[in-house]
N, C-alpha and C positions, 0 to 999 in steps of 0.2 A: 696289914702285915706284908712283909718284901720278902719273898722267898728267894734265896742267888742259890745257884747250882754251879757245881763243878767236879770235873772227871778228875781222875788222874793220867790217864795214857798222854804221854808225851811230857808231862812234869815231875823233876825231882823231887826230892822232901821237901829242900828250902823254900821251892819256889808253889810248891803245894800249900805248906803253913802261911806265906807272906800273904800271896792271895787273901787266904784269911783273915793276916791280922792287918791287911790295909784296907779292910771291908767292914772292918769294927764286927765281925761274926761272932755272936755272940750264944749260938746255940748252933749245932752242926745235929744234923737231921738225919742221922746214916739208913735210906731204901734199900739197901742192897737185900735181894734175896738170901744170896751167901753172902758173909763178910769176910772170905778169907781171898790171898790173890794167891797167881802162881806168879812163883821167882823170885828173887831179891830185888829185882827192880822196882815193883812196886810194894816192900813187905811194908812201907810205912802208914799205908792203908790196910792192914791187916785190922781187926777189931780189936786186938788188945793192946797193939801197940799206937794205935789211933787213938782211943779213949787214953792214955796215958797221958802221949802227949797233947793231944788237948787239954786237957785237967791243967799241965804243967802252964799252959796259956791264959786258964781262965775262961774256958769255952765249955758251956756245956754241952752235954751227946746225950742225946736219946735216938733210939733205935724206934722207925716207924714201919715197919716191914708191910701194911695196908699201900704204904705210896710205891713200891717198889712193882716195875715193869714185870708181867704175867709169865708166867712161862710160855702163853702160845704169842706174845709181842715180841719177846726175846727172840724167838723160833723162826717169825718175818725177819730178823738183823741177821740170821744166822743164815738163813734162803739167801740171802742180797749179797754176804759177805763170801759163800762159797761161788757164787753166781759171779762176782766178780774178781774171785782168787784172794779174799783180802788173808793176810793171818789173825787171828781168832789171839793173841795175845798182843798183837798190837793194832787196832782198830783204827781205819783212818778217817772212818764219818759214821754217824749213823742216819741211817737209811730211812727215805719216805714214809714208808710202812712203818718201820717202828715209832718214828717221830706223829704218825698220826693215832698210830695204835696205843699210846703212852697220854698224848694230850687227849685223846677220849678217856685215857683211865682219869687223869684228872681234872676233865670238866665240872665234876661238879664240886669242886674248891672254887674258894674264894680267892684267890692266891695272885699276887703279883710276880710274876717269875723273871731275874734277871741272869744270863750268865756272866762266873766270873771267867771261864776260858775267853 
């Protein structure tokens, strides 16, 4: 199995769904602890209007909330990000710590991980 990831910060809707459908994705795997965003910038990753439009694509969704980043990993991005002034609704990397504290959560998958960003 290939597992591809992708954020949204920094992509609009178009270019959020394209991704997907030039990736032949054929199941979307929503981690999110919460599924909801703040603003209208990214409302099209909200959960209910994500599962919509998915459906409307032919993509299945299932919600795995076990793969979704801890609250104390999340907490390491959120140290790094006030440490270096980032704003908290638009993110511009994430951070060492969290990147290591996320792949220890999922070491013990089998999993091929590609990004589509």
């Amino acid at each position: 199995m290939i597992l591809f990831t992708i954020g949204v910060y920094g992509l609009n809707e178009d270019s959020f769904f394209r991704k997907l459908i030039e990736n032949n994705i054929d199941v979307f795997c929503d981690i999110r602890q919460r599924r909801g965003v703040r603003g209208k910038k990214y409302s099209f990753v909200s959960s209910t209007y994500l599962q919509n439009k998915l459906s409307e694509l032919g993509i299945k969704y299932i919600y795995e909330k076990q793969f979704a980043p801890t609250r104390e990993i999340r907490e390491l991005q959120w140290a790094e990000d006030k440490l270096l002034h980032h704003n908290k609704k638009e993110p511009n990397s994430l951070g060492n710590a969290f990147c290591c504290g996320y792949e220890h959560l999922l070491d013990s998958s089998n999993l091929e991980v590609k990004n589509l960003n």
